[in-house]
C-alpha positions in Angstrom: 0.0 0.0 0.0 1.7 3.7 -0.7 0.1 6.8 0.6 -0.3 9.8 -0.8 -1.0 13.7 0.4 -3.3 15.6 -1.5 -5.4 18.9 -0.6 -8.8 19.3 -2.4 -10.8 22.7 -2.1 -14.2 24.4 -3.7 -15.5 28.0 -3.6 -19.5 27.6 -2.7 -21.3 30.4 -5.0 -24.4 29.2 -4.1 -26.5 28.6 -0.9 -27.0 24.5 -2.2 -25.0 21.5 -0.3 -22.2 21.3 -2.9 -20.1 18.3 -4.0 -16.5 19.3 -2.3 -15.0 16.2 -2.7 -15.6 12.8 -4.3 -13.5 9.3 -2.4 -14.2 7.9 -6.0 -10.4 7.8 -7.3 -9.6 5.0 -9.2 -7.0 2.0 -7.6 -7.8 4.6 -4.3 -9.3 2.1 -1.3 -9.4 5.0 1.1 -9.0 8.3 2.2 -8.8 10.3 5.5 -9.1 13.7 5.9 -6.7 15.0 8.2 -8.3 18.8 8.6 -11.1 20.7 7.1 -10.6 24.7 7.2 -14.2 27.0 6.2 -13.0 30.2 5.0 -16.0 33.2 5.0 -15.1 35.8 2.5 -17.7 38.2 3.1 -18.2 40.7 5.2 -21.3 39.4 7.3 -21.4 36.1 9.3 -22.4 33.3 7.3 -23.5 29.5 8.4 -22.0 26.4 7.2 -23.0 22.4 6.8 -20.3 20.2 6.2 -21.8 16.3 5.5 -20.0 13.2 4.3 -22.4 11.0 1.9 -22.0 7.3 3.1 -22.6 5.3 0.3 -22.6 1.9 2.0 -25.5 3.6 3.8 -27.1 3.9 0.7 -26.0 7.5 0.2 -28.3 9.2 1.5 -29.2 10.5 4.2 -26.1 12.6 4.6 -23.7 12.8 7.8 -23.7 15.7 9.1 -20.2 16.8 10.7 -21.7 20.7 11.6 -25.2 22.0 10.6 -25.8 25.7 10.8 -22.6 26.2 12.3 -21.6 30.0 12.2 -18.4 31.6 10.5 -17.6 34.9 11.4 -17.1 37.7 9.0 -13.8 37.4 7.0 -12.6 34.4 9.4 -12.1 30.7 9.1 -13.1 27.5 11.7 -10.9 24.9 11.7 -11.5 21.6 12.1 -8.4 20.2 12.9 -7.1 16.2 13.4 -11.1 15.2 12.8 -9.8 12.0 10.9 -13.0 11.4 8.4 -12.3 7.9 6.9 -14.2 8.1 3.3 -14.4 5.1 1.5 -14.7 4.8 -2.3 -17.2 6.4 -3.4 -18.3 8.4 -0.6 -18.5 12.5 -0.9 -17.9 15.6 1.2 -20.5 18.1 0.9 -20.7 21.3 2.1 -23.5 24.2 2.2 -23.6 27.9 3.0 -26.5 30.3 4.5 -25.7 32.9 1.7 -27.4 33.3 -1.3 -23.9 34.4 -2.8 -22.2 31.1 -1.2 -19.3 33.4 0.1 -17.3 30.1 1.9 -14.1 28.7 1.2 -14.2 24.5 1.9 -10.5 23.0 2.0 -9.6 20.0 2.9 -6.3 18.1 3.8 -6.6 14.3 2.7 -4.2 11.7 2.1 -5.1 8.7 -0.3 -4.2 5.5 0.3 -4.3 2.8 -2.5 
């Protein structure tokens, strides 16, 4: 088995839960995310959901790591060492309050195949 570190980040523009990352990498078996950092960009406080899409539950429902968690103005929450185990297949989701999306989503993974 080899491992390998990779980042992966999206820009919400929207206030949908967005695709962030997919676990779906070919010869990839698994992947851990070592830290998840939610920029807000704008200039008023803005909520995020972060969820992880379980596919060996079927995909949905989604599991939600924060709902309606709050992100101050031009600041970022870090979730640090959280250690999400994603098979393949499974996805990281995330959603903003803001109509505009305003929110930053990257993550720290490393891939092991």
């Amino acid at each position: 088995m080899s491992n390998a570190f990779k980042n992966k980040g999206k820009t919400l523009t929207d206030a949908t839960l967005t695709e962030v990352f997919d676990a779906h990498t070919s010869g990839v078996a698994e992947t851990v995310i070592h830290s998840l950092t939610i920029c807000n960009t704008s200039s008023a406080s803005v909520d995020a959901d972060i969820a992880v899409e379980d596919v060996s539950a079927g995909g949905t429902p989604n599991f939600y790591i924060c709902k309606t968690t709050p992100v101050p103005a031009n600041s970022s929450l870090v979730f640090a060492d959280i250690k999400l185990n994603l098979e393949s297949g499974d996805k990281l989701h995330a959603k903003s309050s803001s109509a505009s999306g305003d929110l930053d989503i990257f993550a720290s993974i490393l891939e092991i195949t």
